[in-house]
N, C-alpha and C positions, 0 to 999 in steps of 0.2 A: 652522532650528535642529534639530540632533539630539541624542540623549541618549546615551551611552557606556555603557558595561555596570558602570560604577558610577552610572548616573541623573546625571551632571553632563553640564546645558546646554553647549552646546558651537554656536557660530556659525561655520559657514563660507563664507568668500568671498576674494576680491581685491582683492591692493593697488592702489588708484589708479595707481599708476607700474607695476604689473605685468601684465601679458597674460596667463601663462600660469602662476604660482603660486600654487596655493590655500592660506588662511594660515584655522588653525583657532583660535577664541576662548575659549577656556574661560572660563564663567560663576566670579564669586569669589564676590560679595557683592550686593545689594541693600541700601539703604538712605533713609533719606526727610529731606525738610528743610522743615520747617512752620513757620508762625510762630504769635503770639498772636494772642487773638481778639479785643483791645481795637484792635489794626493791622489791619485790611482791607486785604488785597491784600496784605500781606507776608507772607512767609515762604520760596520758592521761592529756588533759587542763580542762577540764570537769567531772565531774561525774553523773551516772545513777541509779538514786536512792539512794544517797546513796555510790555508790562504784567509786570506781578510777579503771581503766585498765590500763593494762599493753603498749597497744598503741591504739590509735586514727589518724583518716584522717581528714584533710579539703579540702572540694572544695570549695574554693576562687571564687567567682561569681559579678560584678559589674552592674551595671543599664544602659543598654547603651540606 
């Protein structure tokens, strides 16, 4: 990850179908998805194996 000379995160790497074009990410958003705490184990958009957590992050990233 590097930072641009306005401090936006920025990921760079390689399309899986590509060998030789580096394709740079710019950071958008971060955001979270939690649930109640009367549900154990819900709240998450995803699950890991198998199991649901209680909260999960996204870091939002675009192709610029």
């Amino acid at each position: 990850m590097t930072l641009d000379a306005n401090d936006i995160p920025r990921i760079v790497g390689r399309q899986p179908e590509s060998e030789t074009d580096d394709i740079t990410w710019k950071f958008a958003q971060a955001h979270f998805h939690w649930g109640r705490l009367d549900h154990d184990g819900e709240g998450s958009e995803h699950y890991i194996e198998g199991v649901q957590h209680p909260l999960e992050i996204h870091f939002v990233h675009f192709n610029s």
